[in-house]
C-alpha positions, 0 to 999 in steps of 0.5 A: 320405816319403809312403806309397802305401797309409797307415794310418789309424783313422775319426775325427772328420775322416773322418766331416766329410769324408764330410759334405762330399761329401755337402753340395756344392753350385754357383753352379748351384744358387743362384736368382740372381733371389732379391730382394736387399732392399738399397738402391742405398746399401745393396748398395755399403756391403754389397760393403764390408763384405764385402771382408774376408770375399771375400778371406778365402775365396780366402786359405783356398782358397789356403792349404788347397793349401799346408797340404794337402802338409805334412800329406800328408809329416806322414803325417796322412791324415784330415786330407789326406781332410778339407782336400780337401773343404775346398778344394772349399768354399773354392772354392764360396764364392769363386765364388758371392761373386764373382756376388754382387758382379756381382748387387750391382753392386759391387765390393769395396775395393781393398787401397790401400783397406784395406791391413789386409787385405794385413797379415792375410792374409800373416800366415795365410801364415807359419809351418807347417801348425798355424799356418794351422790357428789362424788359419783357425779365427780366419777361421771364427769371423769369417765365422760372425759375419758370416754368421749376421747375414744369415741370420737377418734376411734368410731368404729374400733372396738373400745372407741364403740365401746365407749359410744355405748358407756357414755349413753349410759352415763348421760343419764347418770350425770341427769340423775347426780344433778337433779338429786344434788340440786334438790337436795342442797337446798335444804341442808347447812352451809356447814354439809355444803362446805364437806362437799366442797372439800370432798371436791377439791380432795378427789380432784387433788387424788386425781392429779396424783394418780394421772402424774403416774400415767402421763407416760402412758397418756402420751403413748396412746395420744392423750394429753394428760394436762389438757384433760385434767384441766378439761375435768376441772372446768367441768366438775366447777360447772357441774358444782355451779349447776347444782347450787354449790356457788353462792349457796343459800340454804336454811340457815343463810349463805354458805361458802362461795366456790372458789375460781380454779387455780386460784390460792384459796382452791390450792388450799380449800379451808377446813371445816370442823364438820366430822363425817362421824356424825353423818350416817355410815356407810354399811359396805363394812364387808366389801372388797374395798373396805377390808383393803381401806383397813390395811396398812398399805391404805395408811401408808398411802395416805402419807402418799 
């Protein structure tokens, strides 16, 4: 039952969403005729590599709108205030992307292009409220990466302002995922911690699938493709830290350590029994990314 007037203590969450309120920005506001500074060659490889990261902004939008009620009938309130302000974010970043493909003049790759894609985001779709959480803060850490790249080389190009803008935004969403996370961990099972886990270690698995297609265009816009995955992989491992996922000590004793990046038990992350049919289901049932998940180019991709 969702209360008219709830209770609720200012917390980290509220301050975040007051920030957010504060910090809107529009595509209005963005000087479209900034340079560029990529070539012909470099603008199409730059639409390629940030495919994943376009997609990404519209899942997170999406999914924000399906966690939003879970959390509303969990009586959290401050993260209701909070997720609002994030989907007006989710939005911003989604709309201003999609000018920047019209000012590349290009366009990003297709999912036949890149099935992994279709793999990662019906992933961040499964489970409840505290799984979206995990695996936006994982989306966050990724995009941070990403952005930062073009921010500091690039400061007064078009997407290298851009990205100084995006990552103000996503500053507060990192601060919202791990304050929910660090709260939350405590009070759930060593068996939900280790899902979590395995959620880890399968999105950073699809990861690394989906920048091997990409290294040749990482390349030709300067990036090293190996050197940021394994940036992306120390900083998911010490966000897990952050949040209590190492040496967990929940309710009902301790649950699983972390293993170290690289090492043989994180090549091969042990199973658990756990079904992600028992957890509350998502409710995204008529989104564009569900009814793609249903089709056969999705279980193909799976064997991928």
């Amino acid at each position: 039952m969702i209360k008219v007037y709830p209770q609720y203590e200012e917390d980290l969450l509220i301050r975040l969403f007051h920030k957010g309120v504060k910090a809107q920005w529009s595509a209005a506001d963005v000087d479209w005729n900034d340079p560029i500074q990529f070539s012909q060659a470099e603008s199409h490889a730059l639409a390629r590599m940030l495919t994943p990261v376009y997609l990404g902004e519209q899942s997170a939008m999406i999914g924000a709108s399906v966690a939003l009620p879970q959390m509303a009938s969990a009586g959290e309130t401050t993260a209701q205030l909070y997720l609002s302000s994030f989907l007006m974010d989710e939005a911003r970043h989604f709309e201003v992307l999609t000018h920047l493909y019209r000012r590349l003049g290009a366009e990003p790759l297709t999912v036949r292009q890149m099935p992994e894609m279709l793999r990662y985001h019906n992933r961040l779709r499964k489970g409840d409220r505290l799984d979206w959480v995990w695996g936006i803060l994982i989306s966050d850490i990724f995009a941070k990466n990403f952005y930062t790249l073009y921010a500091k080389t690039q400061p007064e190009a078009l997407f290298g302002k851009l990205s100084g803008r995006i990552l103000k935004d996503e500053s507060r969403h990192q601060a919202f995922a791990e304050y929910y996370l660090k709260n939350a961990i405590p009070a759930v099972s060593p068996e939900r911690v280790g899902v979590l886990i395995d959620m880890k270690d399968e999105l950073l698995t699809i990861m690394e699938s989906m920048y091997r297609r990409l290294y040749d265009d990482a390349e030709q816009v300067g990036m090293d493709g190996r050197k940021f995955l394994d940036r992306l992989r120390a900083d998911i491992e010490i966000k897990a830290k952050r949040i209590g996922l190492n040496d967990f000590q929940g309710p009902y004793g301790p649950g699983r350590r972390l293993a170290a990046p690289g090492s043989r038990a994180a090549a091969q992350p042990k199973r658990h029994s756990l079904s992600f049919q028992a957890l509350k289901p998502s409710r995204c049932s008529s989104c564009y990314l569900a009814l793609l998940c249903q089709t056969p180019l999705f279980r193909r991709a799976q064997c991928v």
